[in-house]
N, C-alpha and C positions, 0 to 999 in steps of 0.2 A: 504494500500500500504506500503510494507516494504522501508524505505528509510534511507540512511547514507549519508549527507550533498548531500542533494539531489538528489541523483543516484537513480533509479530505478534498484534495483537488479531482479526483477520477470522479467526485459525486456530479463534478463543474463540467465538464467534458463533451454532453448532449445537452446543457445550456449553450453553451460557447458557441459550437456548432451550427446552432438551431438560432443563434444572437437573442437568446432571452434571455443572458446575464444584466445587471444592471450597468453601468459605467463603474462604480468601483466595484464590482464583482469582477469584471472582465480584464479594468487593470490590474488587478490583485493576481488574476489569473493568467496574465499575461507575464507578472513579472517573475511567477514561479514558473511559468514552461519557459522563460528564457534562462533560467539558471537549470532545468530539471530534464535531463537527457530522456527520461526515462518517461517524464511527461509527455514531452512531443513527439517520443514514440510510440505512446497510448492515442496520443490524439491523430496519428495520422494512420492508424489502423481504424481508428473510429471514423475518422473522412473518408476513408476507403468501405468500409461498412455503409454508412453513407449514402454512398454512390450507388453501390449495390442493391442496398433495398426499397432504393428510391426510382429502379429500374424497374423492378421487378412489377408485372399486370398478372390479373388472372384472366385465363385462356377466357375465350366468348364461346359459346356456344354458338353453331352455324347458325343461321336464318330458318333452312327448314325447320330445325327442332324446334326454334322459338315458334314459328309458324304452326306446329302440330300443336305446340303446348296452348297455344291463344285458342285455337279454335273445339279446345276440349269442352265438351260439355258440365262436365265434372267442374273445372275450371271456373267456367260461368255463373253457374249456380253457387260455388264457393262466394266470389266474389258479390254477388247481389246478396245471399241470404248474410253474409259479414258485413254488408252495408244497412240492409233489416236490422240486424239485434245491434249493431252498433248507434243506429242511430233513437230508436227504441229505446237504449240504454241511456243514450244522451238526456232522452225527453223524462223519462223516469224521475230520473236524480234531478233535473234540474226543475222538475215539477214539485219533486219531493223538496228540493228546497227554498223553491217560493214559497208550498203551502207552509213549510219550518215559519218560514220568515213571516207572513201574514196570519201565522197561525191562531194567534189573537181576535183576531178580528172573524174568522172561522168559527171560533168558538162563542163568540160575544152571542148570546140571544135576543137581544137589543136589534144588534142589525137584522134588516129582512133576508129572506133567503133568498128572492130577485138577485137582490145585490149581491149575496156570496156569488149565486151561479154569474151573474155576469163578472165580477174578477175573477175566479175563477177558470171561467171559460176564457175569457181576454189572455189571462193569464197561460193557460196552458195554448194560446194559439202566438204570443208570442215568444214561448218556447222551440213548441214545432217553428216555427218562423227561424229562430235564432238555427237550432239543427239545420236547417233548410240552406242557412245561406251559407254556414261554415262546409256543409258538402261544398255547392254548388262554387265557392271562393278554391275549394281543393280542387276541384273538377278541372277550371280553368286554367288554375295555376302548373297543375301536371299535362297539359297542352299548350301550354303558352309557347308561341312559335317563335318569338324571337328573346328565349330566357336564357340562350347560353348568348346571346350577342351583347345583352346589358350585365356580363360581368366581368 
C-alpha cells in the first residue's frame, strides 16, 4: 500500500482519473505521484484499465430476433396488461391518499353526501387524469425523434 502520513493515495486513483478530485485533492495527489514511482505505476495500469473498459459494448442482437421478439404475442399482452395494473396501481394509492388527506371532511356528517360524491368523484377523475398524462408525457418522450440531437 502506497502511503504518505497515512493517506491512502490508491483510494485517489479512479478520482484522479475520472477528474472528481477536488483542486487540493489533486495537488496533494499530484505531488505524491511525482515523488512515488510506485504511484505512477498504479496509475498508468489504471489509464490502461481505463481505456479498456471504456471500449468494451455488449454484442446487439441482429434485427431479425428483435423483429421476432416485437411481434410476439406473448410480448404484447405482457406489455399492455403491465401498463393495466400499473396504472391501476397509480390510481389506487393516489386515490387512497387524497381520501387520507380529505379524510375529515368524508367523515364530517354535517356535510351533504352531494358534496362528498362530487369531491370525491372530481377527485378520483383528476387522479385518473394525473395517471393519464404521466403515461401519455412517457409515450412521447420514448418516440421523441429528435432526442438524441438535443444532447
Amino acid at each position: 500500500m502506497v502511503e504518505n502520513n497515512s493517506k491512502d493515495y490508491r483510494a485517489l486513483l479512479a478520482g484522479y482519473v475520472d477528474g472528481e478530485l477536488s483542486d487540493e485533492e489533486r495537488r496533494d495527489f499530484e505531488r505524491e505521484l511525482a515523488r512515488n514511482e510506485q504511484l505512477r505505476d498504479e496509475l498508468g495500469e489504471f489509464k490502461k484499465l481505463k481505456e479498456v473498459t471504456g471500449m468494451v459494448r455488449y454484442a446487439d442482437l441482429p434485427d431479425e430476433v428483435w423483429e421476432n421478439y416485437w411481434q410476439n404475442l406473448y410480448r404484447k399482452m405482457e406489455r399492455g396488461f403491465g401498463w393495466i395494473f400499473l396504472s391501476l396501481g397509480a390510481i389506487i394509492l393516489l386515490s387512497f391518499g387524497a381520501y387520507e388527506a380529505l379524510s375529515q371532511l368524508f367523515t364530517d356528517p354535517t356535510v351533504p353526501l352531494w358534496t362528498k360524491l362530487g369531491i370525491g368523484t372530481a377527485g378520483l377523475g383528476v387522479v385518473i387524469m394525473l395517471v393519464s398524462l404521466v403515461r401519455e408525457r412517457l409515450f412521447a418522450y420514448n418516440r421523441d425523434r429528435y432526442k438524441e440531437v438535443n444532447k
